[in-house]
C-alpha positions, 0 to 999 in steps of 0.5 A: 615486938616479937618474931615468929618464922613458921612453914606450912607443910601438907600433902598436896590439895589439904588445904596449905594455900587456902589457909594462908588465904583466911590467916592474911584476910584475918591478920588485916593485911587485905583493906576491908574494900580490897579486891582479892583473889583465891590462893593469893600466894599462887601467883605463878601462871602455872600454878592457878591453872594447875591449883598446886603450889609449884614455889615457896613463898613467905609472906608477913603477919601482924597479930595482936593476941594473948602475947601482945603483937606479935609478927609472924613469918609464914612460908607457903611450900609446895605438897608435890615430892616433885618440888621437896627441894624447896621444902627442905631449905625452908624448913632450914630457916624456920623455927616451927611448922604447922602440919596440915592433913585433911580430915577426910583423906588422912596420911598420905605418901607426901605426908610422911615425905614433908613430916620426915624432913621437919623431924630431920630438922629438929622442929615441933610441928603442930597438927592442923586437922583441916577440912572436919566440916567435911561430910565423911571427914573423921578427925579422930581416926586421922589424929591416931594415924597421925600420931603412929606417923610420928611414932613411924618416923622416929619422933623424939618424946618432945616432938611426939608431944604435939599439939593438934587443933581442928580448922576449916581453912576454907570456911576461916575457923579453928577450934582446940575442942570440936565441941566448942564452935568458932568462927576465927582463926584466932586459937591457931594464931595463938597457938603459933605464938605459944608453942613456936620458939622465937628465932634463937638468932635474936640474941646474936644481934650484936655478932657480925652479919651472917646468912643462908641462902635458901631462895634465889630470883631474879629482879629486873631493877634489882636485879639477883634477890637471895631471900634467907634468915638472918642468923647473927648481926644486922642486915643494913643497905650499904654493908660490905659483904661476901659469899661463901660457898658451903666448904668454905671458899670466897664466890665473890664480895659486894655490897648490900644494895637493898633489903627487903622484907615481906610484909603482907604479900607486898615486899617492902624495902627496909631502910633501917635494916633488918635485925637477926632472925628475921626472913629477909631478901638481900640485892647487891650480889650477882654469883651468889646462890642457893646454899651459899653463905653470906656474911660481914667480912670478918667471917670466914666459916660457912653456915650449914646448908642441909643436904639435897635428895638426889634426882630420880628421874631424867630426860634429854632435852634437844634442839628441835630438828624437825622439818617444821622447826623454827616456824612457831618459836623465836628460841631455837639455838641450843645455847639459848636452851642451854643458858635457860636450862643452867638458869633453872638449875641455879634457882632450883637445886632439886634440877641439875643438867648435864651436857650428853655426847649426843650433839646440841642435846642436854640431860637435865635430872629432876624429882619427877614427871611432873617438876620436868613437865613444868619446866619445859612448859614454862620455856614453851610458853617463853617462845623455845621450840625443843625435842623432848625424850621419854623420861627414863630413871636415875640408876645408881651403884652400890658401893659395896656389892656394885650391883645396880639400884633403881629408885622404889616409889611409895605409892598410894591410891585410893579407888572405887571398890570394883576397880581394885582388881584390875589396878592390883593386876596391872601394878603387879605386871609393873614389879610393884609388891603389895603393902597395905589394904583396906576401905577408906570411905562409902565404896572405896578401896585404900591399896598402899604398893611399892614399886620401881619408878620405871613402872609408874613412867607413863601409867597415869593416863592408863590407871585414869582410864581404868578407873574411869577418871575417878581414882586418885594416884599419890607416889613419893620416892622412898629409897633404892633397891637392887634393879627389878628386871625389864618391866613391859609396860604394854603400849600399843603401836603407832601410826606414822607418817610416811610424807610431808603435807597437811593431812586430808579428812578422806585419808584420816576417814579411811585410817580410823579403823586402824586405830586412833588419831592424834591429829585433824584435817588439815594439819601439817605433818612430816615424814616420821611424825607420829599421827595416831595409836595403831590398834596393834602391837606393831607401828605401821607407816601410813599416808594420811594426805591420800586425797579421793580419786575423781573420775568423769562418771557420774555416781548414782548418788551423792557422796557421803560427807566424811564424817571423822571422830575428834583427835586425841589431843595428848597433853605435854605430860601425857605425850612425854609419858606416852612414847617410847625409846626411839621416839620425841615430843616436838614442843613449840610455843603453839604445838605439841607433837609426836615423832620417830627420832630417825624421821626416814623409815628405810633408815628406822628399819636399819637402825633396828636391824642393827640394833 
């Protein structure tokens, strides 16, 4: 039987998870009479509510073609630049990829982000024009987009050479000519086995064992799993091996205790072990990690790991402090926080935290809003209570000239034609420059910016309600530029509060007209607590638990009820994006809230005279 070790890529929302959905239903993997679930391989809580792809997963097929039975190894990555760092170490271990781009939307920014790193790395992709039963869907346009991408990105002859097929992932069809209708996926299994390389690693079998760690989780039977290719020998239950970090140097020796492959979205323990160039995950070593090579005793070289993309973004994450601490959450010590924090750090090499002068408080760096957003919703839902910062970039030095360097953001969005002015005006105000733009469809407008990563900070919200929910913002990180100067990103003043209580509806009633709440009657508050947007510029101390006054006079007539307008209710990227320097997000297993970092307001007063 042959192997194939394949990596779909594609932006995020083209369709990668779906396909995979049609290619295990057609392989047979699923019983005719089998219960099963959309997008599969989304098994993450997270990632069904979100409908994203947050974690690389393999999974295994059989298929029996025009080359005889083939098994066919496919990884499901994520589109989100957030999470590239998964991606680049998987397309580490594969020896092909197919590229998905909608039919209809064509290139987008994470496109070219997922389609440099395959290049990179040496790989043939195969262009998969997803989505051509779509009403305004236009494959032939896209084709040539995507062919000036590769040109663009430095493709070689060979790699420029690719083949390209149309499909309809969600409907299960391929076809290499549109002319041609087909209702299977049969020509794309058959160009994967035709035009992917079997893995090199097969005629190393007889070498001694050696593997890199792409993936890392954790068991609770098995306890650390390392999933990786196997480059050279057999991975075999019982074999003693060791791990070695990427300059070369012994972490720790062991023994395998079991070998799993992937077969169909189940994970099966091999016995027999496992041959090289398959993709396997390996028990028996407790410090090993990502980017670590393991290997048989008799190797002493590390296998080239591939580079990671440093952080362009960072926040401070702290114990939370707030007078209503520790009443929803169990996990509320900071080396609990820490220890969950290194976990996360250890799994996904794109995170690093650091530890601030700043007491029980920790700088933890990732790629985005988004990626840092998913982690901290992840430990709330774990039961930690924590104090968030408002997420600033990751400067850099230029070596030479030691001038400062701020990340730049490819950014692409796609509007309705009478909305282009007022988004070009406010991105302007932010330091972005215009690129690129022109009509991308019935009404819509395609505006291509480069703009400083500080600008985009919290402007998701703000570019929704300019463009009235129907406007579709994409950002990828693209490189450093010299530091642009101080952006004012024109966020109004808040409304806080000045005592400790549960608000009353009279004083929330009577508040309204100074701007917009955030909270409810009958909702504890605190000093300091952040309870609604102030209508103007400045922040404004108020009483939110003011009850009526009641006299022994009788009224002439009936007082009428207090009727108050829904709260606000920010979201925790919407309230990590939406406050300002001297201010926190309070996150809990049940609550999410805003406040002031110095809670007394005749200290907050000091403080900024001081400053």
């Amino acid at each position: 039987m042959s192997l194939r070790n394949i990596a779909i890529i594609a932006h995020v929302d083209h369709g990668k998870t779906t396909l995979v959905d049609q290619l295990l239903a057609q392989s047979g993997v699923f019983r005719a009479n089998e219960a099963t679930v959309e997008r599969a391989m989304d098994s993450n809580d997270q990632e069904r509510e979100r409908g994203i792809t947050i974690l690389a997963k393999c999974t295994s097929v059989l298929w029996n073609g025009k080359a005889g039975e083939t098994r066919i190894n496919i990884i499901d990555t994520p589109g989100h630049a957030d999470f590239g760092g998964e991606v680049e170490r998987i397309l580490g271990m594969v020896d092909g990829c197919v590229l998905l781009v909608d039919a209809e939307e064509g290139v987008m920014p994470q496109t070219k982000f997922v389609l440099g790193k395959a290049l990179k790395m040496g790989l043939r992709p195969i262009l998969c024009l997803n989505k051509v039963d779509r009403p305004h869907a236009d494959p032939d346009r896209v084709l040539n987009e995507a062919f000036d991408l590769f040109a663009a990105m430095g493709a070689t002859d060979e790699q420029l050479d690719f083949p390209h097929i149309y499909a309809s992932g969600k409907n299960g069809w391929a076809t290499l000519d549109m002319s041609k209708p087909n209702d299977n996926l049969a020509p794309l299994f058959d160009l994967i086995v035709d035009h992917v390389p079997a893995p090199k690693a097969e005629a190393r079998k007889d070498e001694p064992f050696q593997m890199l760690s792409v993936l890392i989780e954790s068991d609770p039977f098995l306890g650390r799993l390392l999933t990786g290719r196997i480059e050279a020998g057999k991975a075999v239950p019982g074999l003693a091996i060791k791990a070695l970090s990427r300059d070369g140097k012994e972490i720790e020796r062991g023994r395998i205790t079991k070998v799993l492959a992937f077969r169909g979205l189940k994970r099966q323990p091999i016995d027999g072990g496992a041959e090289a160039g398959d993709i396997v995950a390996i028990a028996g070593l407790s410090k090993a990690t990502v980017a670590d090579t393991l290997c048989a005793m008799e190797v002493n070289e590390a296998l080239p790991a591939q580079p990671i993309d440093p952080p362009t973004i960072s926040m401070t994450v702290s114990v939370n402090d707030s007078p209503l601490a520790g009443r929803e959450g169990d996990k509320v010590q900071s080396r609990v926080i820490a220890a969950r924090l290194l976990k996360e750090a250890e799994s996904n090499v794109a995170i690093r935290v650091t530890e601030t002068t700043e007491k029980d408080a920790f700088e933890v760096a990732g790629r985005g809003e988004l990626q840092l957003g998913v982690l901290i919703e992840g430990m709330r839902r774990e039961g930690f209570e924590v104090s968030i910062s408002r997420p600033r970039v990751v400067f850099q030095t230029d070596p030479e000239t030691g001038e400062r360097l701020e990340p730049i953001e490819d950014v692409m969005i796609d509007v309705d034609d009478e909305f282009t002015g007022i988004v070009i005006e406010k991105l302007s105000a932010r330091k972005a420059e215009l690129k690129d733009m022109g009509p991308s469809g019935a009404g819509k407008t395609r505006i291509s910016l480069m703009s400083p990563s500080r600008s985009l900070i919290g402007y998701q919200g703000e570019f929704l309600t300019d463009t009235r929910g129907s406007g579709v913002l994409n950002r990828v990180f693209s490189h450093y530029e010299p530091y642009k100067g101080a952006i004012d990103a024109g966020r109004k003043g808040v409304l806080v509060s000045n005592s400790d209580g549960e608000t009353a509806a009279y004083a929330l009633w009577n508040l309204e007209e100074r701007g917009t709440m955030f909270v409810g009657a009958g909702e504890k508050t605190y000093q300091g607590m952040i309870i609604g947007e102030n209508s103007r510029s400045d922040d404004l101390d108020v009483n939110p638990m003011k009850a009526k006054q009641l006299t022994n006079v009788r009224a002439s007539g009936k007082d009428e009820a207090v009727r108050l307008t829904p709260p606000r209710r920010l979201t925790l990227e919407q309230a990590i994006a939406y406050i300002e320097e001297d201010e926190l997000v309070e996150v809990t297993p049940k609550s999410i809230r805003l406040r002031k970092k110095v809670l007394n307001p005749s200290f907050r007063k000091k403080r900024t005279k001081d400053e």
